[in-house]
C-alpha positions in Angstrom: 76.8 74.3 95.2 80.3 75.2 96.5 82.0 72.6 98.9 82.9 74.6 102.0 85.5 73.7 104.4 86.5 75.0 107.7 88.8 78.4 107.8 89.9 79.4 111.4 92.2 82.6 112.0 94.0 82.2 115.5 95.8 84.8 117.7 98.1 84.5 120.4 95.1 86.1 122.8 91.9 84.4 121.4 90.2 82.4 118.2 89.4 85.4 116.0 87.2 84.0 113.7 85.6 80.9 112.4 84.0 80.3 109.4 83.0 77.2 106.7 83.6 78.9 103.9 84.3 78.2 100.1 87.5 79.8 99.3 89.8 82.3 101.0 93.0 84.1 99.3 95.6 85.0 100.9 98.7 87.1 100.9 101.8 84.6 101.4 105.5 85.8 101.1 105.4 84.2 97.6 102.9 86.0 96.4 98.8 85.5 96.5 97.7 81.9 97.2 93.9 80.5 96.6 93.0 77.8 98.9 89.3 75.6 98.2 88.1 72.7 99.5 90.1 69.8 98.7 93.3 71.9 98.4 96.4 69.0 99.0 98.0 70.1 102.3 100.1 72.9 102.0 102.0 75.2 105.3 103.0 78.7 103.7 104.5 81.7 105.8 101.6 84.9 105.6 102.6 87.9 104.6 101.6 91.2 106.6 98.4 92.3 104.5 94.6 91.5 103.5 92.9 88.1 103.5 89.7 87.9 101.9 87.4 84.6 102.6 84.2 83.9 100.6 81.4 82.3 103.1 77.6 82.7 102.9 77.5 84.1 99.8 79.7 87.3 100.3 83.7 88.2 100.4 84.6 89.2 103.5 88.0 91.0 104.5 90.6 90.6 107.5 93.4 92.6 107.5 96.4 89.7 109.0 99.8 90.3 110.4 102.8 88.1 109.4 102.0 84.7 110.7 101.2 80.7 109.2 98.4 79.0 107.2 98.2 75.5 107.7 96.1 73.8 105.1 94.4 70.6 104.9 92.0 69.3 102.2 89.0 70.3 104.8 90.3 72.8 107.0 92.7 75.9 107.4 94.1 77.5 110.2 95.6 81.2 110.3 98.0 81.1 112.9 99.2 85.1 113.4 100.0 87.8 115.9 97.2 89.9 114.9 94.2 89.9 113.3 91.5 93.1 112.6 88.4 93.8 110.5 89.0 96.6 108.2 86.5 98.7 110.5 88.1 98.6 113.7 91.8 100.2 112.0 
């Protein structure tokens, strides 16, 4: 079983999404990142692109603005200026 930790994307306007999840990847200005649970605490600038978190069994997308991912070894927080499901572009 996959040890999940908490993921939260945050906008200026509202909390986007919240998830426990077991891993997310995301685009940083260094290139792709992986982040699991236990990851040692790490605050990387986000590059404008896709994010994809696994949670419940399935990957899911969000397509992420230029923003900051603050991670801890139980929880990450997306901090950007905007935030959409691939759907609603």
């Amino acid at each position: 079983m996959e040890k999940k930790f908490k993921i939260d994307i945050l906008t200026p306007t509202e909390k986007f999404f919240s998830v426990e999840g077991g891993m997310i990847v995301a685009r940083t200005c260094n290139g792709e990142i992986g982040i699991m649970s236990g990851h040692l605490p790490l605050v990387a600038a986000i590059a404008t692109g896709p994010m994809k978190i696994f949670a419940d069994g399935e990957w899911l997308t969000v397509l992420l603005s230029e923003g900051f991912m603050m991670v801890n070894r139980d929880r990450t927080v997306v901090l950007v200026d905007d935030a959409k499901w691939p759907q609603e572009i």
